[in-house]
C-alpha positions, 0 to 999 in steps of 0.5 A: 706517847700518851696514846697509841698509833704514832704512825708519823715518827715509826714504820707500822705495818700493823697497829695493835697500839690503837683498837678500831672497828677490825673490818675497817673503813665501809666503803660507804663512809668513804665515798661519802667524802669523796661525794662532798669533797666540793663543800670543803669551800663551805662553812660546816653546819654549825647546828649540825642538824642532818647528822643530829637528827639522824643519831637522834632516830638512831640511838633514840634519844632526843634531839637536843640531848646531843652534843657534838664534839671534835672527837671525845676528846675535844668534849672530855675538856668542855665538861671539866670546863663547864663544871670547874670541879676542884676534885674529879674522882678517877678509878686507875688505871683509866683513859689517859685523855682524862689526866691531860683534860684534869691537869689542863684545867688545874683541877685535883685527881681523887684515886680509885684503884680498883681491886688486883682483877682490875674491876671497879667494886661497891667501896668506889661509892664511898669516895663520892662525896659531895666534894667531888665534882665529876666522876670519870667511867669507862664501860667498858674500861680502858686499858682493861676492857672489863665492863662494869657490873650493871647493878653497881653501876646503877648504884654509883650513878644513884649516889651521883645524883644524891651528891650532884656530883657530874657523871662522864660514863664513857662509852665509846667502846660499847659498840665493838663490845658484846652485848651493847644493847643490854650494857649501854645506859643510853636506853636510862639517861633521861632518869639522871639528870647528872649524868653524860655518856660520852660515844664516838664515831671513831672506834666503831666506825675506824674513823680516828682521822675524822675526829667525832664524838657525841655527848648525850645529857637530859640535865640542863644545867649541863648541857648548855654550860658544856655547849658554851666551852666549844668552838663555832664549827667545831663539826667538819664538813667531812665528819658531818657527812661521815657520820650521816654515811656511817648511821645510814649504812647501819640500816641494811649493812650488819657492819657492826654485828659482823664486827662484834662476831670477828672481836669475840671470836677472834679475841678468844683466839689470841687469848689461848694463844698468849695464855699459853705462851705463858702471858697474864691475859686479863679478860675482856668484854671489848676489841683489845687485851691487857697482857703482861708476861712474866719475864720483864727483860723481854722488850715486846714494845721494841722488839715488835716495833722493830718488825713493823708491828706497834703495840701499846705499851701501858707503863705509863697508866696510873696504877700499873707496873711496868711490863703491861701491855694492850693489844687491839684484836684484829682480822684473823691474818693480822692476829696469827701474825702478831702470835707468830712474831711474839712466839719468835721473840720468846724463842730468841730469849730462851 
């Protein structure tokens, strides 16, 4: 698996594997679906237009800065296809969806490795060059969920610009994180011209079936060229009305509020519980923890999938050695759960 959430080929009672809004699908957004099932006979909207000047209003960016995608997924290959960059500096470990994306379109990954607590620091800002074609950040990371510190941050997006090197800032986690208003570049992306934030609709809203994402950009020599790589109607008539439902329910519903307050709190409960157990916890600004336990022959993959429970196994990510695992934080119920069930299997290799 490349990803998490194989919920077709297991049988998962609970998911760690994938990290979503813990409150879940809002009713709202629901009978949003139900309420226009009957347009599914109709073409979508290819201008996206109520759904585009909703999110405008709503993140306060304009309008035509906005660029609808199939899931960021869908617009992580469109800006690699646009730019056709020859090398792409990548800090490890990072989102898996950035290596397929890289190797689909023949480009050349440049390696970062962060440093042994796992965080991006100034030496980064040497290997952007004027060979590099795009840089790729996550903030907060993904599998580590550490943000990047906002005054390096600045400095990498600075010499981005110096090098015309593309800048794809991914913040599709920012909204479950704490303090988003204060570590989101959303409210400075007119001032970079090479820069994309990349955000979706489906970790904040817990809409993954959906599929929708957004790219904002104030540079022109991006926008259109990143426009032209997409599908007509790439849009679906039940993602266009889900993200109408899930912005207009944000208007008097502290949906995404209450969720931060659940994630912290809840986060910091099962890192005392794992860290007890004795796991190596790297600490988090966002829904999920990077964890390794000390004894390797423990399978915690298999044994929790054996009891219903999938967590992510990240083995495979660039940069990182077998035994690290990520886990989402969830409901209070479902996380002394899964404390429970990994307290059982310890017990059983002692």
């Amino acid at each position: 698996m490349a990803h998490g959430g194989d919920r077709y080929r297991n049988r998962v009672e609970l998911d760690f594997s994938v990290n979503l809004n813990p409150l879940g699908v809002h009713a709202k957004i629901k009978k949003s679906i139900i309420d226009n099932i009957d347009k599914l006979e109709y073409y979508p909207d290819g201008e996206i237009q109520e759904l585009g000047e909703k999110l405008s209003e709503h993140i306060n960016v304009k309008k035509e800065d906005i660029i609808f995608g199939n899931g960021a997924s869908e617009l992580i290959m469109a800006v690699i296809n646009a730019v056709k960059p020859k090398k792409i500096l990548l800090p490890v470990p990072s989102f898996k969806g950035y290596e397929k994306a890289i190797e689909a379109s023949g480009g050349g990954i440049v390696e970062y490795e962060m440093n042994c607590e796992f965080e991006i620091t100034e030496d980064i800002i040497e290997k952007i060059t004027d060979e590099i074609g795009i840089l790729f950040l996550t903030n907060p990371n993904n599998p580590t969920g550490k943000y990047i510190r906002n005054e390096l941050l600045e400095k990498i997006i600075n010499r981005c610009e110096e090098t015309h090197t593309a800048v794809v800032l991914d913040e599709c986690f920012m909204e479950l994180s704490d303090k988003p208003e204060k570590n989101s570049f959303l409210n400075r992306y007119e001032k970079y011209p090479h820069l994309c934030i990349l955000r979706a609709f489906t970790k904040s809203f817990a809409i993954p079936g959906v599929r929708l994402g957004y790219l904002v950009c104030s540079g022109k020599a991006l926008i259109e060229p990143v426009k032209k790589m997409l599908p007509e109607w790439n849009i679906s008539v039940p993602a266009q009305v889900s993200g109408i439902a899930a912005i207009d329910l944000l208007n008097d519903d502290p949906y995404l509020e209450n969720a931060r307050k659940l994630i912290k709190d809840q986060r910091t409960y099962l890192e005392q519980e794992l860290t007890g157990m004795g796991f190596e916890v790297i600490p988090s600004d966002t829904c999920f923890l990077l964890i390794k336990y000390p004894d390797s022959k423990i399978d915690f993959y298999g044994e929790l999938l054996k009891r219903g429970i999938m967590i992510r196994d990240c083995s495979d990510y660039r940069n990182l050695e077998d035994g690290y695992f990520r886990i989402a934080v969830k409901t209070e119920k479902e996380n002394k759960g899964i404390i429970s069930e990994i307290q059982d299997i310890i017990k059983g290799y002692v």
